[in-house]
C-alpha positions in Angstrom: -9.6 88.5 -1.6 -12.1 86.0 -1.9 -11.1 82.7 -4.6 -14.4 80.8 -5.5 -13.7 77.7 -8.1 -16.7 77.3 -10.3 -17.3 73.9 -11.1 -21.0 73.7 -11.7 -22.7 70.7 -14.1 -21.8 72.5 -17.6 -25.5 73.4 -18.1 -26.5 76.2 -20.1 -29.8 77.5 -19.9 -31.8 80.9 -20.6 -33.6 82.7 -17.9 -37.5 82.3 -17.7 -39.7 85.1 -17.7 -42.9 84.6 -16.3 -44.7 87.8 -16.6 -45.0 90.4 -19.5 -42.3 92.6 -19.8 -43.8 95.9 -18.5 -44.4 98.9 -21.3 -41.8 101.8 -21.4 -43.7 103.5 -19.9 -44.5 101.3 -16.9 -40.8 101.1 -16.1 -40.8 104.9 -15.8 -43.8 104.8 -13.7 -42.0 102.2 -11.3 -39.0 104.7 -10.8 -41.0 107.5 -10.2 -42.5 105.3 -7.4 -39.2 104.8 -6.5 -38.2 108.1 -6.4 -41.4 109.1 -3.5 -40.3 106.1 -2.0 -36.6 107.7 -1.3 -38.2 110.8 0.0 -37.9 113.1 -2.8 -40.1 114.9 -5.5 -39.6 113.2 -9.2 -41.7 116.4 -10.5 -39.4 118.9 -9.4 -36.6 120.1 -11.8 -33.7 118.2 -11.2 -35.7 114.6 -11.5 -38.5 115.4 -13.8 -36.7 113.6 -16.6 -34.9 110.8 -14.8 -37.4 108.2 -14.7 -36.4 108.4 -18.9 -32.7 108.7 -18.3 -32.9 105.8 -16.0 -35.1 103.9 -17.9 -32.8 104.5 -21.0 -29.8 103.1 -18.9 -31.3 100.1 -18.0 -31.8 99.3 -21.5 -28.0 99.4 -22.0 -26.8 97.6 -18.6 -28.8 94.5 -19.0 -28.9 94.4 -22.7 -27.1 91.1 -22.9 -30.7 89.4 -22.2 -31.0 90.6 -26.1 -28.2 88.3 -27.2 -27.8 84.8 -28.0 -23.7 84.1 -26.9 -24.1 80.7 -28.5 -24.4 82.5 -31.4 -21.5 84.5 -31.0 -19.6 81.7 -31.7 -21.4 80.2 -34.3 -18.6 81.2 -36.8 -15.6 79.6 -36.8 -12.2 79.1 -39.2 -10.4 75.8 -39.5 -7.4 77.0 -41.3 -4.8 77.7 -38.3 -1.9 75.9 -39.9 -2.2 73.2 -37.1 -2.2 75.9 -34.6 -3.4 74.1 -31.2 -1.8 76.4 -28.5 -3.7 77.9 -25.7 -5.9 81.2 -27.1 -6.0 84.0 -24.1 -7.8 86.9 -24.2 -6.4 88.6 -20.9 -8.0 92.0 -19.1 -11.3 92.4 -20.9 -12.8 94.3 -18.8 -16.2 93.2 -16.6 -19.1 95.7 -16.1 -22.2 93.1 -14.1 -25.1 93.9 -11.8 -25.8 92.2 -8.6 -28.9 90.5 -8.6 -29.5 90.7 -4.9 -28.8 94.5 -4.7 -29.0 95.7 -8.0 -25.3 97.3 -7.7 -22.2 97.5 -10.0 -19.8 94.5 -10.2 -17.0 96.2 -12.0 -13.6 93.8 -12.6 -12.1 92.1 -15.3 -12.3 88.3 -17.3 -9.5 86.2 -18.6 -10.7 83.6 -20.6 -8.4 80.7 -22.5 -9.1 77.6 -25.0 -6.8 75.2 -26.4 -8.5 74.8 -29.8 -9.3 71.1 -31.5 -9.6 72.3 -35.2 -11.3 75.3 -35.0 -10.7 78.7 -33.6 -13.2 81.8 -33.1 -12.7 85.6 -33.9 -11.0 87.3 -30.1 -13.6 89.7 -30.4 -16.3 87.1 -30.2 -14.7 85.7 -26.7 -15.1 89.6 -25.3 -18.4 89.5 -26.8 -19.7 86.6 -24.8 -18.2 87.8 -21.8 -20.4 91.2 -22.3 -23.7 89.4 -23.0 -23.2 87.3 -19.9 -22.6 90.1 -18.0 -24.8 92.5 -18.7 -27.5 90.2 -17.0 -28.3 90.4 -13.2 -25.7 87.9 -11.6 -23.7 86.9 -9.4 -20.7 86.2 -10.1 -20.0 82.5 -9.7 -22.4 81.7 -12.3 -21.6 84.2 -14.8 -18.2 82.6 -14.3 -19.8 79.3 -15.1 -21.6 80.5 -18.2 -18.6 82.3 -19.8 -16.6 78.7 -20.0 -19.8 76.4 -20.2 -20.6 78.3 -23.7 -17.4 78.2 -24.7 -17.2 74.4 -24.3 -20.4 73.5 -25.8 -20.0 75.8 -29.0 -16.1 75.3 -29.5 -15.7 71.6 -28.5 -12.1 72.7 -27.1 -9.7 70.3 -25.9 -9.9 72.9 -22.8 -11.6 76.1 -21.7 -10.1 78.4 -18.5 -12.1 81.3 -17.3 -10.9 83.9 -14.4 -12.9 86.7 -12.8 -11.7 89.1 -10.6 -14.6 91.6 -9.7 -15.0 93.9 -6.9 -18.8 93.9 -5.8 -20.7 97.4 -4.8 -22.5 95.5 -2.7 -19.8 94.9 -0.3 -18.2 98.2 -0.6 -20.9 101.1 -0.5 -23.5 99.2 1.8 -23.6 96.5 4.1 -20.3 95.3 5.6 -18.8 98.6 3.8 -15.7 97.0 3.1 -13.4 99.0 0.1 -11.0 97.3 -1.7 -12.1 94.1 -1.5 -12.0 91.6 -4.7 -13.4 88.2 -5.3 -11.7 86.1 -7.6 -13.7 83.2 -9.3 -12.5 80.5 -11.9 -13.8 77.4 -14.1 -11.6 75.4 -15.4 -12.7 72.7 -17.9 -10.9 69.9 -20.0 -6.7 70.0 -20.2 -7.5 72.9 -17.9 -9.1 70.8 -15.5 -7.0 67.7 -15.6 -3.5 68.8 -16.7 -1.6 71.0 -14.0 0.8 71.8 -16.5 -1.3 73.4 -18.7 -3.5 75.2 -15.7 -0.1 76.4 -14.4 0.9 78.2 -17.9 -2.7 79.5 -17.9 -1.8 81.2 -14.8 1.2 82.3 -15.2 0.1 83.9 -18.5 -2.5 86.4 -16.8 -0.2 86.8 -13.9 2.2 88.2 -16.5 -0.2 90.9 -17.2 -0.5 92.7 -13.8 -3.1 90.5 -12.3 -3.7 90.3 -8.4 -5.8 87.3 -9.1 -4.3 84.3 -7.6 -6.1 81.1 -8.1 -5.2 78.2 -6.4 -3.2 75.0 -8.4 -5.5 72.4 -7.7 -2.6 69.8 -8.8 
């Protein structure tokens, strides 16, 4: 098990696209190419239509280039009785793409804030996980953005992001290497500088089953 701590500038920015984005029908072209490429027919009956399945798929694995996770969070509520605990959203589960190899990183996110005022739907924390991760990544800097956004948009006293993934890349190619999960974390604020509060953050999603074991960097 690999353990990678994140702690990247807190820089947020969109990826440029250079080029057009290709017509529906040029994507479907490109997998048919594809497709000779592999050695097989894409007219005979079993792959006639995949160009349009595939096609159709891609638009749902990387539709989080379609939404804006700053916006996500845009709504807040300030009316927590003084509530200033840590918020944890343990287990949601991780569904990426490698950029290198264009494979499946399938794992799961815990992600943490220790509110200053105002708090955010739990749905909306899931939400930015998703629109992060369905993106081409890798997964130290989807790790990064996840907590980054969070900071910027919430103005916590603290954000804590952990990712435990296991990468197709490693395990049906290449080194070939099952079973194998890489565990990546950002910590930011009271996170950051209070081991206290980064030990009960630990605990918390140890409680729930986790292998992840990031280290206390007291």
């Amino acid at each position: 098990m690999d353990v990678v701590n994140v702690n990247t500038p807190a820089t947020i920015s969109a990826p440029k696209v250079t080029e057009r984005r290709p017509t529906r029908e040029e994507a479907e072209a490109a997998v048919r190419t594809l497709l000779l490429w592999a050695g097989d027919d894409p007219t005979r009956e079993g792959l006639i239509d995949t160009p349009a399945r595939v096609v159709r798929s891609y638009s749902q694995f990387f539709c989080g280039y379609e939404i804006d996770p700053d916006e996500l969070l845009a709504r807040t509520f300030e009316e927590t009785d003084g509530y200033d605990e840590m918020v944890l959203l343990r287990d949601i589960r991780l569904e990426s793409y490698c950029e290198h190899h264009m494979v499946p990183i399938i794992g799961r996110a815990h992600v943490a804030y220790l509110p200053h005022k105002r708090v955010v739907g739990i749905s909306k924390l899931a939400r930015v996980v998703e629109a992060y991760a369905k993106r081409l990544q890798i997964q130290e800097k989807l790790t990064a953005q996840i907590a980054n956004t969070i900071n910027a948009v919430l103005e916590p006293k603290g954000v804590a992001v952990v990712i435990e993934a296991a990468h197709q890349c490693m395990t049906t190619r290449g080194i070939h290497k099952p079973g194998v999960s890489m565990v990546t974390s950002r910590m930011l604020g009271a996170f950051r500088d209070d081991p206290s509060t980064r030990r009960e953050f630990l605990a918390m999603i140890s409680m729930g089953g986790t292998s992840a074991r990031v280290a206390d960097e007291a």
